[in-house]
Phi, psi and omega in degrees: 000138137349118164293158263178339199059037158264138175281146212336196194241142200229205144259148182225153182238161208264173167260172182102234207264019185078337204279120174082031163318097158303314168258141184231175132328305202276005175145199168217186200222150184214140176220145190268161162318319176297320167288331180283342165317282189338279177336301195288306178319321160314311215271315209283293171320332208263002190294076162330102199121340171263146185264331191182168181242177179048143171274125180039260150335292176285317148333302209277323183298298170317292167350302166287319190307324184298351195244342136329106177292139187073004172299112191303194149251038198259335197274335178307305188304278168019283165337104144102349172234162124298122130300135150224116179243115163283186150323313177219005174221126174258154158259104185258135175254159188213118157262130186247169137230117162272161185265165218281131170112345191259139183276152192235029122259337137290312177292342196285301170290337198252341192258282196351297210270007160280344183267315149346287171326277191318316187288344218258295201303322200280330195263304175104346211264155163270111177274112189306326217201105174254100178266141157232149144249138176269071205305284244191158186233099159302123185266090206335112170125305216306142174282117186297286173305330193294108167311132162266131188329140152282174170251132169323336205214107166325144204244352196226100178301000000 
């Protein structure tokens, strides 16, 4: 992502309606990047047609982590999203895999505006921005970690 020209990571207060103050009289409150990361990642999932986060390498790396014994699952909510959170905004990146047949300008509309949602309420902050990439389309049948083989030989001049 772009620096945005937000500021460094602080305390933050939501805009608007008052609601869901970070700074207050009585102190402030901080919330790190990783959690709001979290949120959105969470948010991003709960979307029907996404199948799965994060692009190529790394997916496939998460993947494997998960499947490590005492390894949590806290790095999976994660997977596939960027942050950048100011004082009072986030920018959010998103890598998707949708699943094969879901429309991708709806779902596209439908993750946006849950994430939004989840962050603004949960967070306090105003999200300026939900960017998606559409990494990969899981395909019925299709194996979830698995890389598809490169080919050896170019098929295309």
């Amino acid at each position: 992502m772009q620096d945005r020209g937000h500021e460094a990571q602080g305390a933050r207060k939501a805009s608007g309606d008052g609601q869901g103050e970070l700074i207050t009289s009585q102190g402030r409150t901080t919330i790190a990047d990783a959690v709001v990361a979290k949120v959105a990642g969470l948010a991003a999932r709960e979307i029907g047609g996404v199948h799965d986060m994060g692009a190529g390498m790394a997916r496939a790396i998460g993947t494997m982590r998960e499947r490590l014994p005492g390894v949590t699952g806290d790095q999976g909510a994660t997977r596939g999203v960027a942050v950048q959170v100011g004082e009072r905004q986030a920018a959010i990146d998103l890598d998707l895999i949708v699943e094969y047949g879901a429309s991708i300008p709806d779902l596209a509309s439908a993750v946006r505006e849950n994430v939004i949602g989840e962050v603004e309420h949960m967070c306090g902050l105003d999200v300026v921005e939900v960017n998606i990439e559409v990494a990969d389309i899981h395909l019925p049948g299709e194996e979830d970690s698995e890389e598809r083989p490169a080919q050896t030989e170019s098929k295309v001049r």
